[in-house]
Every structure is written in structure tokens, then in C-alpha cells.
C-alpha positions as CSV (number, residue, x, y, z in Angstrom):
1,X,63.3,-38.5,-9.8
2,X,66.4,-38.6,-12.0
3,X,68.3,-40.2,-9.2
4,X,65.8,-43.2,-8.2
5,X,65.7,-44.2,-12.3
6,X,69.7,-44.6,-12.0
7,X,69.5,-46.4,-8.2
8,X,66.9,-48.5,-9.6
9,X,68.6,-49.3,-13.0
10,X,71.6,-50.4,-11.1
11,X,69.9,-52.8,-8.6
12,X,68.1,-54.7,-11.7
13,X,71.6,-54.9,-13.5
14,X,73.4,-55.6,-9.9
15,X,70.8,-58.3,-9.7
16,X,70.9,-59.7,-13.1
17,X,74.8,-60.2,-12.8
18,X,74.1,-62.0,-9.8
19,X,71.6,-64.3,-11.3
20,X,73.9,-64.7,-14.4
21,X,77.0,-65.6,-11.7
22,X,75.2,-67.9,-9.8
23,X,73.3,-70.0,-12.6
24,X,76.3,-70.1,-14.7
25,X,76.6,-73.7,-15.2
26,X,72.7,-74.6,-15.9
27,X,72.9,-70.7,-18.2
28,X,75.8,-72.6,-20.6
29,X,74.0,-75.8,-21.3
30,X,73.7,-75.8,-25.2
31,X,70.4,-75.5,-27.3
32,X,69.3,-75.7,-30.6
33,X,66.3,-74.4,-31.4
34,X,63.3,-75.8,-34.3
35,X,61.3,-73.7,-36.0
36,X,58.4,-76.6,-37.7
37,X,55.7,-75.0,-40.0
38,X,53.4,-77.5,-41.4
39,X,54.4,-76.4,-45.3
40,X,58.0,-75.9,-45.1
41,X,60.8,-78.5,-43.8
42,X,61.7,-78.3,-40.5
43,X,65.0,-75.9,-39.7
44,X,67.1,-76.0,-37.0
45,X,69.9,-73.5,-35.3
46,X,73.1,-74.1,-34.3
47,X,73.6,-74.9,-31.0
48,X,73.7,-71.8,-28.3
49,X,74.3,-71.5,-25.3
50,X,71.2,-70.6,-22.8
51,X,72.5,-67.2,-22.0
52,X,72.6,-65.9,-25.0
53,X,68.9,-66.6,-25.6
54,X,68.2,-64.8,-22.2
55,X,70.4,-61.6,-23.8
56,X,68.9,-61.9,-27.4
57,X,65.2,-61.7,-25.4
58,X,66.0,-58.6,-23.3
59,X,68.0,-57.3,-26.0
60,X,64.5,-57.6,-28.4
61,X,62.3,-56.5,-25.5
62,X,64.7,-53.1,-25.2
63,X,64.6,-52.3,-28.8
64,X,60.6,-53.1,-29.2
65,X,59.9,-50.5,-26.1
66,X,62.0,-48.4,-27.3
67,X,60.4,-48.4,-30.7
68,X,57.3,-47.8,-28.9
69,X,58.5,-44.9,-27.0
70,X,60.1,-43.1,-30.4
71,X,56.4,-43.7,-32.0
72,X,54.5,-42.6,-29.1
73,X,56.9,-39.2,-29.0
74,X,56.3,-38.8,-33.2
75,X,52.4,-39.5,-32.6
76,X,52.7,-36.7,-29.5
77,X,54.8,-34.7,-31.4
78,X,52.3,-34.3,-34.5
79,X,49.4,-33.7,-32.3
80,X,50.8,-30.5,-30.5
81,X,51.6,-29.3,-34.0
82,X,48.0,-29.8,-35.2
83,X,46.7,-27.9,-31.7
84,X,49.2,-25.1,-32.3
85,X,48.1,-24.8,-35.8
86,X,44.4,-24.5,-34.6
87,X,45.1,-22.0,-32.0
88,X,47.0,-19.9,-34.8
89,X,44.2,-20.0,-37.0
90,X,41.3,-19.1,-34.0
91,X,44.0,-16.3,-33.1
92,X,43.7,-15.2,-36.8
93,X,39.9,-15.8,-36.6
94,X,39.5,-13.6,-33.5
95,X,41.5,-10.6,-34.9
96,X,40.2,-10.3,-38.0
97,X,36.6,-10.4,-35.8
98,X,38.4,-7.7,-33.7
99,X,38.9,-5.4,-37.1
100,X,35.6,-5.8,-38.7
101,X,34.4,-4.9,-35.0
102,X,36.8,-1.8,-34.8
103,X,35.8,-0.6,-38.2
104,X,32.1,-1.0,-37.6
105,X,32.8,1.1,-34.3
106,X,34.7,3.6,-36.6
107,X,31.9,3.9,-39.2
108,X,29.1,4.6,-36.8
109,X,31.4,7.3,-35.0
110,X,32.0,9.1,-38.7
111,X,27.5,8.6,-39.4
112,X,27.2,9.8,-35.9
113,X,29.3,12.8,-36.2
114,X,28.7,13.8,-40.1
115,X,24.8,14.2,-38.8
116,X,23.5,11.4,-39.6
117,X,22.4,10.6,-36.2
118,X,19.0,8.4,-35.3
119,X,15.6,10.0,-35.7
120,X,14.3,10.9,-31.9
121,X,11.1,9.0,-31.6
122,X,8.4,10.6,-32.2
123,X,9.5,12.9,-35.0
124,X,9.2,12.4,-38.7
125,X,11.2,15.3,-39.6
126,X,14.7,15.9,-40.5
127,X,15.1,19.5,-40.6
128,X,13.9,22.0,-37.5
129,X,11.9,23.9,-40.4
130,X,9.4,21.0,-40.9
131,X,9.0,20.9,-36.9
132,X,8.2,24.5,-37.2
133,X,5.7,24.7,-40.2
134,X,4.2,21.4,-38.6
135,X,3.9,23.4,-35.5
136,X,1.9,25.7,-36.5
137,X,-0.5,24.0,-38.4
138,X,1.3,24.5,-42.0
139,X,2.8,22.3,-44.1
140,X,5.8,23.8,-46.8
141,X,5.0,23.6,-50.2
142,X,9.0,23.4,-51.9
């Protein structure tokens, strides 16, 4: 791709030195230009030669896209650095959602193994005393 930019860039310069070359007498004609605004006096520049306009034009039209390019890059630029700064913070988001999730996990493993397990349905008791005594028709009197 690299290759065709350069072949082309030298066929429009190739070309423009042919056209400059070949129009070189109407290109040199002098002229002045007016600039007329209805509240100031009219001014006038010094007499140039045509080709010069032509160069000052593309020269203007070079810088102005190229301007453009620089702020489109910036503008690019600044929006990949507000995405990555997102991400970060959704990274951070998701681990800190991983550790309260790993410590919950934890805390139900220490309940579950210090005896504190869930009541089987069915039974109001805690201790296999009760479920005895309530088995035979007694209740404990403490």
C-alpha cells in the first residue's frame, strides 16, 4: 500500500510539472488582486505572477488537511485514553466483585465447618437430645 501512495504521489507531481512547463507563458501573466469590503477602502496587492497564486493555493490546501489530520489524530488520540480508562476501572470493578465473592465463599466454608450448618427441614431442634426427649413424648425441663 506504501508503494502505490509514493507511485501515485509522483504521477500528480510528474503531472503538475508538466502542466506548469507547458502553460508557462499564460502561468507568468501578472495579477493584482482586490480585496473591496463595503466599510473599509478598497486594497490592492502587488502584482504576482499567476503561478504563484496556483502554489500559495495548494500550499494552503496542504497545511489545512494537514491541520485536519493532526486534530483528527488528537480527537482519536483522547478517545482511546478515555476507553482505556473505562476498561481500567470495570477491571477494578470486576475484581473487587471477585473478592467480596471469594470472601463470602470463605465465610460460608468457616459457618459451614464451625457447625453452624442449615437446620434439615423438618426439625426444630439443634441438639440430638431435644430429638430424643421429643421422641419419646418428653420435653426437658433445663
Amino acid at each position: 500500500m506504501r508503494y502505490i501512495k509514493v507511485l501515485l504521489l509522483a504521477i500528480f507531481f510528474f503531472v503538475a510539472l508538466v502542466f506548469f512547463f507547458q502553460n508557462q507563458a499564460a502561468l507568468s501573466q501578472s495579477v493584482e488582486l482586490t480585496l473591496n469590503l463595503f466599510f473599509l477602502p478598497a486594497m490592492k496587492s502587488i502584482a504576482l505572477p499567476f503561478y504563484f497564486l496556483i502554489i500559495a493555493g495548494f500550499a494552503c490546501g496542504a497545511l489545512l488537511t494537514l491541520a485536519f489530520l493532526v486534530w483528527d489524530k488528537v480527537h482519536s488520540s483522547a478517545k482511546l485514553v478515555k476507553q482505556k480508562w473505562q476498561i481500567s476501572s470495570l477491571e477494578r470493578a470486576v475484581a473487587r466483585g471477585k473478592k467480596q465473592a471469594e470472601a463470602e465463599a470463605a465465610r460460608a466454608d468457616f459457618l459451614e465447618k464451625a457447625g453452624k450448618e442449615p437446620q434439615p427441614e423438618g426439625s426444630a431442634s439443634a441438639t440430638p437430645l431435644a430429638d430424643a426427649a421429643r421422641a419419646m413424648g418428653t420435653t426437658s425441663k433445663s
